[in-house]
Backbone bond lengths (Angstrom), bond angles and torsions (degrees), N, CA, C in turn:
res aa  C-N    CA-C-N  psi(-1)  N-CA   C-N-CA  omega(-1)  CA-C   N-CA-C  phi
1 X - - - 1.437 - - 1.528 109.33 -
2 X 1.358 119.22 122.06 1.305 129.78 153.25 1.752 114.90 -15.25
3 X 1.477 120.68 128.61 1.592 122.62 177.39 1.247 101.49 -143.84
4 X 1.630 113.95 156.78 1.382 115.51 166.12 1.539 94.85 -146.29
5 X 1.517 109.97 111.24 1.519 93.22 169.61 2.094 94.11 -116.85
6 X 1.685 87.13 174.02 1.403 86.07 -165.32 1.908 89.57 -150.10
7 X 1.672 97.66 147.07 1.261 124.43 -164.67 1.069 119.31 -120.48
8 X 1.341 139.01 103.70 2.009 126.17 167.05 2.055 95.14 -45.52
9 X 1.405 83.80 126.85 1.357 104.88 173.78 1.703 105.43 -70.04
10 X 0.954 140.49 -38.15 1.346 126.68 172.10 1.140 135.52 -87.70
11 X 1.402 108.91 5.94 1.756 125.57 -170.55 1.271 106.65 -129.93
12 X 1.272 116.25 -28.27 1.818 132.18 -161.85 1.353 104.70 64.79
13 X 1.295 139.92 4.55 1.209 120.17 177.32 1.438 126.82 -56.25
14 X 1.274 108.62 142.74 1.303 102.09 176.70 1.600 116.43 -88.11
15 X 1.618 102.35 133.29 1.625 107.94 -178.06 1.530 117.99 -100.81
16 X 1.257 130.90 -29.10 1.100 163.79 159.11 1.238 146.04 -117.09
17 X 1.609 123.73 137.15 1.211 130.13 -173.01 1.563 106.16 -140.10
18 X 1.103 134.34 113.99 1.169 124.22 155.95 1.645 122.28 -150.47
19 X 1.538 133.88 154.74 0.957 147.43 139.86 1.794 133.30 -73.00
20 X 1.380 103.64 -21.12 1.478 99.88 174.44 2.013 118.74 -61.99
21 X 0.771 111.15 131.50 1.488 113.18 -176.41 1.369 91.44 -68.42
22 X 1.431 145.64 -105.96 1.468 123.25 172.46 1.446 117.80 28.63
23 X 1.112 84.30 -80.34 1.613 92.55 -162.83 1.564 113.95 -48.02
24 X 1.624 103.62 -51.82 1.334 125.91 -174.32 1.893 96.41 -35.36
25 X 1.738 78.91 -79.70 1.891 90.73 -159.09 1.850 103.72 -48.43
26 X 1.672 131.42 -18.11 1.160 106.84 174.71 1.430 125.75 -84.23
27 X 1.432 103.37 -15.77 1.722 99.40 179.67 1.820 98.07 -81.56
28 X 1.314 108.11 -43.48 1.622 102.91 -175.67 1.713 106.71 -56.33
29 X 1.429 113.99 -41.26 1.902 98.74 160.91 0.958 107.71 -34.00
30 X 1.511 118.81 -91.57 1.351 125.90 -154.69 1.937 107.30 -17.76
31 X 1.670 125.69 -52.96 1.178 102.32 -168.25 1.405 103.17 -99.34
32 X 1.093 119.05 29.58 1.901 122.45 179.72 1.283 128.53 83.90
33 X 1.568 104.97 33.93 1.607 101.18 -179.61 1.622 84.90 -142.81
34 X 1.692 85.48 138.13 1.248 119.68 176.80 1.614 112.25 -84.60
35 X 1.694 102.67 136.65 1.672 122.36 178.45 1.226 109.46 -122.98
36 X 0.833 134.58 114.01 1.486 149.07 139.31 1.193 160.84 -136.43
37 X 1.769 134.54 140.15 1.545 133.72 -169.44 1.371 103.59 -51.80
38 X 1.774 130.39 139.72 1.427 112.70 132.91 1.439 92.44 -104.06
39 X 1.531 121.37 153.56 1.429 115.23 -169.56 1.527 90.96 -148.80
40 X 1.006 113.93 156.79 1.555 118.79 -177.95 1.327 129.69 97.26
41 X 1.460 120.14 -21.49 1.426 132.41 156.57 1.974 135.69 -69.45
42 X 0.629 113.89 115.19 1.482 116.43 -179.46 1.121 114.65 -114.45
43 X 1.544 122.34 127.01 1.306 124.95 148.46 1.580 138.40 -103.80
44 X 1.008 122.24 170.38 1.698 99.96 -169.42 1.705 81.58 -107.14
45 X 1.652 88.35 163.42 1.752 108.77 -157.46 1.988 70.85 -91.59
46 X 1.585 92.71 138.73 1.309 119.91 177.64 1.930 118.02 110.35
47 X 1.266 102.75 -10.13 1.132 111.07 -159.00 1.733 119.01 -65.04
48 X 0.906 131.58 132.68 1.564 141.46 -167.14 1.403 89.58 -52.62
49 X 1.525 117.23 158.93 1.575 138.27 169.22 1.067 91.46 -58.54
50 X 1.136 123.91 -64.05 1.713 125.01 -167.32 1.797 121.01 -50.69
51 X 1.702 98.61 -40.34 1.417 94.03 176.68 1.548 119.22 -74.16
52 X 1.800 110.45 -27.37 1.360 107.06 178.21 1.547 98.53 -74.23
53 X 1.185 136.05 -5.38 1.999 113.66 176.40 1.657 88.86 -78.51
54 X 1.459 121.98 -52.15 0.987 106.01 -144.63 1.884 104.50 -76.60
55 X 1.155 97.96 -14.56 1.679 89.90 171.66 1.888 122.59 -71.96
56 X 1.343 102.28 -12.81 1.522 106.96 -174.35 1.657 86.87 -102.96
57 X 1.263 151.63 6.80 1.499 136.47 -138.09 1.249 93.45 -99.12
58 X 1.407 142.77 13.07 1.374 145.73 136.00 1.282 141.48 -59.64
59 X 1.583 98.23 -38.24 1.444 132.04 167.71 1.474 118.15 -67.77
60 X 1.850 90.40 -57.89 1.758 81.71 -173.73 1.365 103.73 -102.34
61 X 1.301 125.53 48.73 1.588 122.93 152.13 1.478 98.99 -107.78
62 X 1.214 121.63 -40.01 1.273 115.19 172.84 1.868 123.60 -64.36
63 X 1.392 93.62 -58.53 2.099 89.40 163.45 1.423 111.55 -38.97
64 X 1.689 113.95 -64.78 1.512 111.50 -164.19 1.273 119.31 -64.17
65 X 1.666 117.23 -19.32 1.783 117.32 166.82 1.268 112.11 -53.45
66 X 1.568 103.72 -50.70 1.591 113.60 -159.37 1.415 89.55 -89.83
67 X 1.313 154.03 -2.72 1.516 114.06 166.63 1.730 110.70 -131.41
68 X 1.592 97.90 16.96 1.548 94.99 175.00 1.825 116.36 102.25
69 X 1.532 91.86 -20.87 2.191 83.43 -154.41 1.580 93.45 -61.08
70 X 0.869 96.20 154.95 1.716 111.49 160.46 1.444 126.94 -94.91
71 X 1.688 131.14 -12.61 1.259 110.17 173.24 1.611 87.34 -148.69
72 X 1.370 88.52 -176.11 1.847 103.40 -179.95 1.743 116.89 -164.35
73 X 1.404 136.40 98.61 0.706 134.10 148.50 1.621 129.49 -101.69
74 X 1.686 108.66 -179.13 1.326 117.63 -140.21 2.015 88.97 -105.89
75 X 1.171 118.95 156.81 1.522 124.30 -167.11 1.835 82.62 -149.82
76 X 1.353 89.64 134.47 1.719 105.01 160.56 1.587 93.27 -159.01
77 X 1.687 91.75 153.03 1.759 130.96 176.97 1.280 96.77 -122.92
78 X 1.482 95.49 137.34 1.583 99.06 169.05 1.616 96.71 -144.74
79 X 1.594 114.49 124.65 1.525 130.49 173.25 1.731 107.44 -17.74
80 X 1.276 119.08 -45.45 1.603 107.41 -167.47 1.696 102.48 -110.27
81 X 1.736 120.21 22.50 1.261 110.05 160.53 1.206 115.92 -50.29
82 X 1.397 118.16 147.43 2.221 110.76 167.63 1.351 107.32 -67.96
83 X 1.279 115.80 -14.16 1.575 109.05 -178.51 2.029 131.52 -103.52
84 X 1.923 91.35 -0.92 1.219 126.82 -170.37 1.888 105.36 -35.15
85 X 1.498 98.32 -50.61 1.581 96.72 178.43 1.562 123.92 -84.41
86 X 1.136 109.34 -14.10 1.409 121.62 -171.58 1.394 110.38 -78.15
87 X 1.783 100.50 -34.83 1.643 110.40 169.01 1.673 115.63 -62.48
88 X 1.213 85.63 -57.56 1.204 95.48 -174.89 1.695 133.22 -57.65
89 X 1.324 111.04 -19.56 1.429 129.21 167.25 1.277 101.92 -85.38
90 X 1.320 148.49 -25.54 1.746 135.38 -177.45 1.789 90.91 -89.41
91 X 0.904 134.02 18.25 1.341 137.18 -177.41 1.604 106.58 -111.65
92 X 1.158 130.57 -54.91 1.118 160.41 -164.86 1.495 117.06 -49.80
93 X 1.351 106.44 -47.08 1.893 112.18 166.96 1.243 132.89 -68.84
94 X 1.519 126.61 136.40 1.295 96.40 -176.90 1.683 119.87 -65.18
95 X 1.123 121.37 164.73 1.550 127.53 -176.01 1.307 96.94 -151.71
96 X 1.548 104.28 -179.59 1.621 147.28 162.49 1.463 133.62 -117.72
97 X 1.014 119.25 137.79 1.687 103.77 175.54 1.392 81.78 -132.28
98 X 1.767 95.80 152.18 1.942 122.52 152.80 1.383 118.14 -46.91
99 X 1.330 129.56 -24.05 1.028 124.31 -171.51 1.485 100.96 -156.61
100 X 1.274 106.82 170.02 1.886 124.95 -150.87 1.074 87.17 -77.99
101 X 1.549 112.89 139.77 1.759 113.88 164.56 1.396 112.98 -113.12
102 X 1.714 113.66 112.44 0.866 120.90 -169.60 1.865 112.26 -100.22
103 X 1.313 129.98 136.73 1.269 123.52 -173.22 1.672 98.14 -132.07
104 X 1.014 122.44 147.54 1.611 119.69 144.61 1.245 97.32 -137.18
105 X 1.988 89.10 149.73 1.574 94.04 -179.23 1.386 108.72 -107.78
106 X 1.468 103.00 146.80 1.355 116.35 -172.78 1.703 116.39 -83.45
107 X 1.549 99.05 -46.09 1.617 116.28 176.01 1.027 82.78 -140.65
108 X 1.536 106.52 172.20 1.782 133.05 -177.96 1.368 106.50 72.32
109 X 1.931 88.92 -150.11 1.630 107.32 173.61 1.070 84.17 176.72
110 X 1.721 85.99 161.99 1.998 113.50 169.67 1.579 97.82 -155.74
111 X 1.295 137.54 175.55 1.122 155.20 60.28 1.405 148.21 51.32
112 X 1.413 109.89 32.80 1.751 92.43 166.40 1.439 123.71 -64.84
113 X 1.559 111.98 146.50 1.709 106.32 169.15 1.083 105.14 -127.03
114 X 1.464 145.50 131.95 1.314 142.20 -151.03 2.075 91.87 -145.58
115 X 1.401 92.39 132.13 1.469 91.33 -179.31 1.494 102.63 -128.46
116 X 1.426 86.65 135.14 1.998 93.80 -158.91 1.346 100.13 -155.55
117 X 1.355 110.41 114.61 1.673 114.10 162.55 1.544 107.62 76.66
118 X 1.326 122.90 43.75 1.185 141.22 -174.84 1.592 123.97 63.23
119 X 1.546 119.57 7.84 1.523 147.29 -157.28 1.551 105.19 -120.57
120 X 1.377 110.84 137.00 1.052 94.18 173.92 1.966 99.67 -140.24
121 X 1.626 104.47 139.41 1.098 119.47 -135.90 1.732 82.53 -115.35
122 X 1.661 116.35 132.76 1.404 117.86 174.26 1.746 103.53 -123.08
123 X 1.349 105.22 108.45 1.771 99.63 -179.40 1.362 114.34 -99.59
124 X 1.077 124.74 71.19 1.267 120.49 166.91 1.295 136.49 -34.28
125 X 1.432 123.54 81.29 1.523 139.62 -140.92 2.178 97.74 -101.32
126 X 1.768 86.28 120.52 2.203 83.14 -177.77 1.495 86.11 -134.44
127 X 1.027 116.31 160.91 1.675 151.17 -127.26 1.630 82.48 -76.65
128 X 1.668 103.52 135.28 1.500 107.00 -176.35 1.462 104.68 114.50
129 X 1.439 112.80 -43.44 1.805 110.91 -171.60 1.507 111.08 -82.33
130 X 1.576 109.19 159.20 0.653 108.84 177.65 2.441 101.49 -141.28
131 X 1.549 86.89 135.95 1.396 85.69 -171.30 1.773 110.15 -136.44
132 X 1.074 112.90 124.95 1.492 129.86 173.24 1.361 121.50 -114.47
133 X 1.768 110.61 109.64 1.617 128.26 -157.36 1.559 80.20 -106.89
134 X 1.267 104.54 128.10 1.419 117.33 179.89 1.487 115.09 -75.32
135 X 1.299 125.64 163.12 1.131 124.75 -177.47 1.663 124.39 -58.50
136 X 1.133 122.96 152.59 1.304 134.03 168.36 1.856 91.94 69.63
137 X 1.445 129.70 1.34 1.404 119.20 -178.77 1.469 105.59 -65.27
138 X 1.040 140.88 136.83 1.564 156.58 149.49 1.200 102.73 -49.96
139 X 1.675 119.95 125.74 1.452 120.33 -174.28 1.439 103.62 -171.46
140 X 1.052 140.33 160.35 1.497 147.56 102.90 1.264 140.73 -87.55
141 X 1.681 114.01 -179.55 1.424 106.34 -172.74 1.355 107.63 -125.53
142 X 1.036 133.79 152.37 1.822 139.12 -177.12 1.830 107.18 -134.67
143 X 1.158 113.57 113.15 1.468 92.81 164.46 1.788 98.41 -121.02
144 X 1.533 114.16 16.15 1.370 96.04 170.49 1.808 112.59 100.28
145 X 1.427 111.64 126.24 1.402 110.24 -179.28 1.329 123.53 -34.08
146 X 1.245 111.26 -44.46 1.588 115.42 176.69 1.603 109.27 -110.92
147 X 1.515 102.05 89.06 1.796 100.38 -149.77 2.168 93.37 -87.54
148 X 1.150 102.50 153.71 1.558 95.89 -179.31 1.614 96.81 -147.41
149 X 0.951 121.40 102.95 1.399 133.55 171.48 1.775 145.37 -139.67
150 X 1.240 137.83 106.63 1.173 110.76 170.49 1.393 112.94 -113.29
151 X 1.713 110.29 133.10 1.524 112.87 178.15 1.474 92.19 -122.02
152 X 1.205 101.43 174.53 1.629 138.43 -172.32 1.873 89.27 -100.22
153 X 1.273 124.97 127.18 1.698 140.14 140.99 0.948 113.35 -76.64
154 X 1.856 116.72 128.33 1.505 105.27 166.54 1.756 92.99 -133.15
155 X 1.493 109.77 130.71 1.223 112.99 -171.16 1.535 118.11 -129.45
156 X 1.439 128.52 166.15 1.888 104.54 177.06 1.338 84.42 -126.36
157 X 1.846 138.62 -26.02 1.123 96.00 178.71 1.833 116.90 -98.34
158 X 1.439 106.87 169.45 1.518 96.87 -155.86 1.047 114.77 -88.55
159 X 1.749 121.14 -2.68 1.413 112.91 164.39 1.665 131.72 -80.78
160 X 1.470 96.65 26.46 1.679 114.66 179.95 1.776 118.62 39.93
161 X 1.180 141.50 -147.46 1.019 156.36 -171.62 1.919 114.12 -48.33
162 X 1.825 114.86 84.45 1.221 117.30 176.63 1.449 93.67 -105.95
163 X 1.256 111.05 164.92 1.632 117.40 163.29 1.479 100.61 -145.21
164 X 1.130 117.58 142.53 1.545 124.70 141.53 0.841 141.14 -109.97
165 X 1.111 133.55 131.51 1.554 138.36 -124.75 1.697 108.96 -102.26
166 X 0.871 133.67 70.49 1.768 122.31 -170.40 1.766 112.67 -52.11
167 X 0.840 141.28 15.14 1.587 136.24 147.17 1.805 95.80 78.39
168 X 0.926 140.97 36.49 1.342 122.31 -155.83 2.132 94.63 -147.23
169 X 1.293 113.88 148.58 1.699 111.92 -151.93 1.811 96.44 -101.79
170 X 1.556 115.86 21.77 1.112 109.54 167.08 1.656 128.11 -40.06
171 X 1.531 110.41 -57.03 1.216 116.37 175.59 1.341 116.41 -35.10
172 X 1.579 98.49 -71.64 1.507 104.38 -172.49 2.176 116.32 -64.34
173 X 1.512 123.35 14.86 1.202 130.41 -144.03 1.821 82.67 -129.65
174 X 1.494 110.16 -42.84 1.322 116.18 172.46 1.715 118.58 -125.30
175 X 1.069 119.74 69.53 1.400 147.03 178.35 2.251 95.64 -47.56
176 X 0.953 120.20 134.45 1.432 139.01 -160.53 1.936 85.71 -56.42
177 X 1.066 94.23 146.39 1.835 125.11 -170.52 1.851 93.47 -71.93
178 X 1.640 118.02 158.32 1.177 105.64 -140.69 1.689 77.71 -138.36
C-alpha cells in the first residue's frame, strides 16, 4: 500500500502519516511533486520491456504530451541481480537532477524521500503509482536491501539518469519510513 510519512527535518518529528492516496498526492502538491494511481493495466510477470511500454502507451503518450519528455524506458531490480547493491548504493545519497524524475511502478516498490522546506517527505511508491520529483528537488531513493522493482522512466533530456549529489548526511539521518 502506497505511504507518505513526513518529518520536521530538524527535530525528526514526525508530522504525518498516511496511506490514503488523496491524501498523499495533496500534501506532495503542496511542495510540487506529483502523485498518482494508473489503475487498470496489467501485465503478466515476465513480460518483455517492450511489452510493458506498450501496455502503459496510453499513459505515457499522454504524460509525455503534457510535460514535454521525449523518451521512456523500463528499469527493474531484482534481490539476486550481481549488481543489486551497487545500484542500490548510487541511489542512496541525497542528490538533484536538471530535470523531474518521473517513475511509475509497474511491480514492486521503493521509496522516494524528498527534503523540501525544512520537511522531509518519504513516499513509499507500490506498483500502480506514479510519482514526479521536480527538478533541482533534493531527494533520494530506497527500494530496500533486497530491492524488487520494475518501473517505467520517463525523461526529456536524452542523457537519462544524472544526479548530483549535495554532500550532506540527510539520507543516512532519515533512513526510508518503516
Amino acid at each position: 500500500m502506497s505511504r507518505l510519512t513526513v518529518w520536521e527535518a530538524d527535530t525528526g518529528r514526525q508530522i504525518l502519516k498516511t496511506e490514503e492516496a488523496p491524501q498523499i498526492a495533496e500534501a506532495l502538491k503542496a511542495i510540487g511533486v506529483r502523485f498518482e494511481r494508473w489503475d487498470g493495466v496489467s501485465v503478466p510477470e515476465g513480460a518483455s520491456n517492450e511489452e510493458v511500454l506498450a501496455a502503459y502507451k496510453p499513459y505515457l503518450d499522454s504524460l509525455m504530451g503534457e510535460t514535454g519528455a521525449g523518451s521512456a524506458d523500463v528499469v527493474s531490480l531484482t534481490p539476486d541481480h550481481p549488481q543489486a547493491q551497487a545500484m542500490r548504493q548510487k541511489f542512496l545519497s541525497e542528490h538533484v537532477h536538471t530535470e523531474d524524475e518521473v517513475r511509475f511502478f509497474v511491480r514492486g516498490s521503493g521509496d522516494f524521500v524528498m527534503h523540501v522546506d525544512g520537511k522531509v517527505y518519504d513516499a513509499h511508491c507500490v506498483q500502480g503509482d506514479l510519482i514526479s520529483v521536480p527538478a533541482n528537488t533534493r531527494h533520494w531513493f530506497d527500494a530496500g536491501e533486497k530491492p524488487l522493482f520494475t518501473a517505467l522512466r520517463i525523461f526529456t533530456d536524452q542523457s537519462g539518469w544524472v544526479a548530483h549529489f549535495t554532500g550532506t548526511d540527510m539520507a543516512d539521518r532519515f533512513p526510508v519510513a518503516a
